[in-house]
N, C-alpha and C positions, 0 to 999 in steps of 0.2 A: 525608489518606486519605479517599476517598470511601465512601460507603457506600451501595455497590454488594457485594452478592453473587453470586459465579460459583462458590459451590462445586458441585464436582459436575459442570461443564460441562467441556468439552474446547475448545481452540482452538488451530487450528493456526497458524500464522505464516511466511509465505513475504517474504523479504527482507533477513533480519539479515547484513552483511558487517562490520562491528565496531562497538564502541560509540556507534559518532554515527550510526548508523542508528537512523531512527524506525519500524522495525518491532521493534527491540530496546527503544524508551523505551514501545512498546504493548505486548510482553510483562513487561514487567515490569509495569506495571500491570492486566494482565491475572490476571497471577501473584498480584499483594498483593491481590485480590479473589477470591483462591482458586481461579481456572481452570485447569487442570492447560494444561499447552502443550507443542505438538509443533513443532519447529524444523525449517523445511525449508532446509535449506542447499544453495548451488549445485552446489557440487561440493568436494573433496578441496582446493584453495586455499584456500577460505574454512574448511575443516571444524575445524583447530587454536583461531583466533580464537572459533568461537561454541561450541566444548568449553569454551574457555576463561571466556567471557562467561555463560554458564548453571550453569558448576559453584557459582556462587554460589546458584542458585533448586533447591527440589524438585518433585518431578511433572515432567518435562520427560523429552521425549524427540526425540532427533534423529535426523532421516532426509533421505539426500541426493535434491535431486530438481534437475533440468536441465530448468528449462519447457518448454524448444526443445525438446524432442524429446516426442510424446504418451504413449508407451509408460513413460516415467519418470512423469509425473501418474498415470496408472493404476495403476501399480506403487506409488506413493506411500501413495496409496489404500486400496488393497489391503492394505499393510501396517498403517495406521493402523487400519483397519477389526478386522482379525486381534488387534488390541492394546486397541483404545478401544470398539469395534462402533459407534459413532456420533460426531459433531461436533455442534457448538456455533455453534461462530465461525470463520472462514476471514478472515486480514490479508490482502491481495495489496498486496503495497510492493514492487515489481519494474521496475526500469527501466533499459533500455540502447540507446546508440547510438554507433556510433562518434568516437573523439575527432574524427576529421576533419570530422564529420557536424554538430559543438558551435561552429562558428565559421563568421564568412564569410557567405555568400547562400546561403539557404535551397534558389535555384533551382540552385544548384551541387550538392545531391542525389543521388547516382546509386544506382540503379535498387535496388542490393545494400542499402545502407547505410538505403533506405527502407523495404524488406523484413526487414530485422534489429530495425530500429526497432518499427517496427507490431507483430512475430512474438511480440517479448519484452515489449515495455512495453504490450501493449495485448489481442492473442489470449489471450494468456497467462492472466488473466482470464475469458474464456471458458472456455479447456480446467480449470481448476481449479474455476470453477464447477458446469460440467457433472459431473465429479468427485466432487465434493464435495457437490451435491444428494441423490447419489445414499444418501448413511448420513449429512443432515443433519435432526436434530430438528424437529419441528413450535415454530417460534418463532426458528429459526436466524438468525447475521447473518453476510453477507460483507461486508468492507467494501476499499475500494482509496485508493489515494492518488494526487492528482490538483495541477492547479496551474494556477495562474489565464492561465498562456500558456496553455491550452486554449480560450481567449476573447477575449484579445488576442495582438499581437504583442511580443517580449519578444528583439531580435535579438538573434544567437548559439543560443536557445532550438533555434532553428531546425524539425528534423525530431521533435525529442520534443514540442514545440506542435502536429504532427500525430497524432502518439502518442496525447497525453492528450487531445485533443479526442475521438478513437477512444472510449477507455477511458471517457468520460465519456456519452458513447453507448450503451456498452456498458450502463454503469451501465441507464439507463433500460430496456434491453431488456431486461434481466435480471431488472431489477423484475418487469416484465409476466409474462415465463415463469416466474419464478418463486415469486411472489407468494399463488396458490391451494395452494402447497403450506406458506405460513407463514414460508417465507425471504426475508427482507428484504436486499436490494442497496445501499448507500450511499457516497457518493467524502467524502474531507474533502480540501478546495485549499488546501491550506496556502502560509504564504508563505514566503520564502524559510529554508533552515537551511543550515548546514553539514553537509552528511554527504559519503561519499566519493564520489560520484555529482556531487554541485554543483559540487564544485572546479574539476572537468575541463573547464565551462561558460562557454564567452567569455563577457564582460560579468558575469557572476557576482557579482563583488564592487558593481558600476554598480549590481544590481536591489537586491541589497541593502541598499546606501546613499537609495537612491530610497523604499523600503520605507518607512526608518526616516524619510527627512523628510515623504513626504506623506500619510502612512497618519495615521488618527486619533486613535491614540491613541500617535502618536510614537516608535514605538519597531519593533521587530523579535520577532515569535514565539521561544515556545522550543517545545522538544521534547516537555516539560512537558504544555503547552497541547495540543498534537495530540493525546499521550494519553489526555489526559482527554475531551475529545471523541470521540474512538475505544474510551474503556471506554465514555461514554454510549450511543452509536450500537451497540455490543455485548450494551447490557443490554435490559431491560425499561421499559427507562424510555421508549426509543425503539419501542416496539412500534408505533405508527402510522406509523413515517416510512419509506418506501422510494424506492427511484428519486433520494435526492437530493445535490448534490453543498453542503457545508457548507464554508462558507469561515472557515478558520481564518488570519484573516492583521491582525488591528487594525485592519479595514476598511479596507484597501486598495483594495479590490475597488470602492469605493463613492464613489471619486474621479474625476472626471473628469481635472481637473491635479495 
């Protein structure tokens, strides 16, 4: 247990689809440091699973929100607002692209599949920012999740290596805009995990294995590790660092071969 204190603060978390989601290994450590957390779930599919996944924590509350559409964020908002009057912390762990989209030549893409891409895993971010500035505390943190194909190429990765290069963009602007108001913007690039999101990923299991033999320290991230980075980059302890993307991966990142 770190010793970090969040009582008192609110954070909301947008991404939890079942237990191997690391926006659920962030709310829980967000939780054991005392943050009350609000679950924004996708929709009515996923809503059973993270009833099920939170009845174990107190202070929580869940609210459906469907990025793709702007009128759901606002209304998310809105509600949160009605219930907490202010936020804390904002997780954005949100990513999707079509299975078709996850294999094969990047340049095979079409038009629809790159527009779903960018809408959910990378705007999405923006609209909950803009959102979320709006009843977020002087000292606030967003943070989003990112991945080191935003820098190189990682085939199969394909059109979400456009995505989070977006998001990771993102990051920095958002820094800038939102920086005089005391809310801090930060990506962590994790490396590979399993959650239900990876699976779906040609070559998936390849990165992985690659991970574990030429990363530095041998081995493969856990879920663990992200959290705890992402309660730092949440708390005070990070007060100076904005705009930047933290690579949580055994140094991976820092290999050439």
């Amino acid at each position: 247990m770190f010793n970090i204190d969040l009582s008192g603060k609110t954070a909301v978390v947008f991404g939890i689809a079942n237990q191997r989601s690391i926006a659920w290994s962030i709310a829980k450590i967000l939780h054991e440091s005392g943050a009350n957390i609000v679950v924004a779930y996708q929709n009515e599919r996923v809503k059973e699973t993270v009833q099920s996944l939170t009845a174990e924590i107190s202070n929580v509350t869940l609210i459906e929100c469907d990025v793709s559409e702007e009128k759901n964020v606002e209304t998310s908002f809105d509600q949160i607002e009605t219930k907490y009057k202010t936020v804390d912390i904002v997780v954005h762990s949100i990513a999707f692209a079509q299975k078709d989209d996850l294999g094969g030549r990047f340049i095979d893409t079409d038009r629809e599949g790159f527009r779903l891409a960018l809408d959910i895993s990378a705007y999405s971010l923006v609209s909950i920012s803009r959102h979320a500035s709006k009843i977020m505390n002087k000292g606030g943190a967003i943070i989003t999740m990112s991945f080191m194909a935003a820098e190189k190429v990682f085939p199969g990765y394909n059109i979400m290596s456009t995505a989070k290069a977006a998001l990771e963009n993102e990051v920095r602007q958002l820094a800038n805009d939102l920086g005089p108001d005391d809310i801090r913007v930060n990506a962590i690039s994790a490396g590979p995990l399993d959650t239900l999101s990876s699976r779906v990923i040609s070559g998936y299991r390849d990165m992985k294995k690659a991970h574990l033999e030429r990363a530095p320290m041998k081995r493969n991230i856990t879920h663990q590790e992200v959290a705890s980075t992402a309660l730092y980059l949440c708390s005070n302890m990070s007060s100076g660092v904005t705009g930047e993307v933290i690579h949580v991966d055994t140094g991976y990142h820092v290999m050439g071969i």
